[in-house]
C-alpha positions in Angstrom: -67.6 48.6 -52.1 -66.8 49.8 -48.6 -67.7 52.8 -46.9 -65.6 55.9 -46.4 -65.7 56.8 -42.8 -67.2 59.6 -43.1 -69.6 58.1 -44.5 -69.6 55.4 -42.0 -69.6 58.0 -39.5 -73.1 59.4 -41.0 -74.7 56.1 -41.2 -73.7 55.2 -37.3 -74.9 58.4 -36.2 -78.4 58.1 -38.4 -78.7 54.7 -36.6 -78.3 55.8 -33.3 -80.9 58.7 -33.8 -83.4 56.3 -35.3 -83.1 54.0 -31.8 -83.1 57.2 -29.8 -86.1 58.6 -31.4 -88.2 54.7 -31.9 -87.6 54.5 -28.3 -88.8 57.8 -27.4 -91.8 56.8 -29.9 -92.8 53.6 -28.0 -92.2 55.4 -24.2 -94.6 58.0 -25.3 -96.9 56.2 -27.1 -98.5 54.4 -24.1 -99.1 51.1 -26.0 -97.0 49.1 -23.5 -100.6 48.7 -21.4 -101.4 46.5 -18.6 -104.1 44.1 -19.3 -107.4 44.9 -17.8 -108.5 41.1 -16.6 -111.8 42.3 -15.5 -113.0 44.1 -19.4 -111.2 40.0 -20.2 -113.4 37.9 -18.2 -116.5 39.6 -18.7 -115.3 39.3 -22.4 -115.5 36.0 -22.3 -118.7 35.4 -20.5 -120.4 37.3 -23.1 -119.0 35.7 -25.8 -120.1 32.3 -24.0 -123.5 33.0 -23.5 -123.1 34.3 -27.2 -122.0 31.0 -28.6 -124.5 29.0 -26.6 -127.2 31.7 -28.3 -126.1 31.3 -31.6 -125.8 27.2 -31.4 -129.8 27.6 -29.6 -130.5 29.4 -32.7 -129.0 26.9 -35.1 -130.7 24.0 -33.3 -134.0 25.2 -33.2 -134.0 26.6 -36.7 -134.7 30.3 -35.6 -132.5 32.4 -37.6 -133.1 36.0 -35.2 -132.1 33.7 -32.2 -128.8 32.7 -34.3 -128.3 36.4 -35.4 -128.5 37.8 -32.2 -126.1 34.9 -30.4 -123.7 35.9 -33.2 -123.7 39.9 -32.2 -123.4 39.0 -28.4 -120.6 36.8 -29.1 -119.2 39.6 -31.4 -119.5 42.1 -28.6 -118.2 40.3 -26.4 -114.8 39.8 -28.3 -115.1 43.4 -28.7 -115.3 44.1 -24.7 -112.0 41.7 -24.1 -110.2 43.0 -26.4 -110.7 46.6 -25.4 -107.5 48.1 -24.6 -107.3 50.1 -20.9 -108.5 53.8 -21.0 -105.1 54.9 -19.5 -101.8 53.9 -19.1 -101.2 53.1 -15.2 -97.4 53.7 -15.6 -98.1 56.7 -17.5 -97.2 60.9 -16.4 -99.5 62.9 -14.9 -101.8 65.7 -17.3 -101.1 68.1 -15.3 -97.3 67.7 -15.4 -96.7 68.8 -19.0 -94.6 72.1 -19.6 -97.1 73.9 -22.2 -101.2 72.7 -22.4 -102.5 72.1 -25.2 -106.0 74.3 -26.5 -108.6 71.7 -27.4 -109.1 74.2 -30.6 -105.9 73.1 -31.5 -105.9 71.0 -35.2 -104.4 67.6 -35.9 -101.3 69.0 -37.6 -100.9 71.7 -35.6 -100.7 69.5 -32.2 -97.8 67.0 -34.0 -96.2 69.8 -35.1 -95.9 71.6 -31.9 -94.9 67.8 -30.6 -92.2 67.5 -32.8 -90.7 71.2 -32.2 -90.7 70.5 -27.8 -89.3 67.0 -28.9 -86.6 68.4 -31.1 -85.9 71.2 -28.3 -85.2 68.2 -25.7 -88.0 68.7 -23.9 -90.0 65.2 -22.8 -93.6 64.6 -24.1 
């Protein structure tokens, strides 16, 4: 059954808000992060010095050896896959329009977020 248009009307205008505000989303969200390649390669030395710890362990039959070559190794996944603390491409702190109190709760922050986005204003 096809659409009326102004029902068609309705549903291309819904669509085009849902890309405006997804894209607003992802700008703002500051997941788009450059890789940090040192946090990487000492990553990965860990977690090699880990493996070679927990295959001593094994080899020698020492269980603590093995146990502790297995939480290196674990910590060093952890360290490489650590995302940056900031964004290198993101705006300044002190450039927003209205601070927010640290007293401030969960809900009330996103809600306040939502009413500047709504207004126009940028994040």
């Amino acid at each position: 059954m096809p659409l009326s248009e102004n029902e068609q009307r309705l549903l291309d205008e819904m669509e085009r808000n849902l890309y405006k505000n997804e894209a607003d989303v992802m700008s703002t969200s500051g997941l788009i992060r450059a890789p940090n390649y040192t946090a990487i390669v000492i990553g990965v030395i860990v977690g090699l010095v880990g493996i070679i710890t927990m295959v001593a362990g094994v080899y020698f039959s020492l269980t603590v050896v093995g146990i502790i070559g297995f939480a290196v190794l674990f910590s060093g996944v952890m360290v490489a896959a650590a995302m940056p603390s900031k964004s290198p491409s993101g705006p300044a702190q002190g450039s927003r329009s209205q601070p927010v109190a640290s007293n401030m709760s969960l809900m009330d922050r996103l809600n306040d977020r939502w009413e500047r986005r709504q207004g126009g204003d940028r994040l």
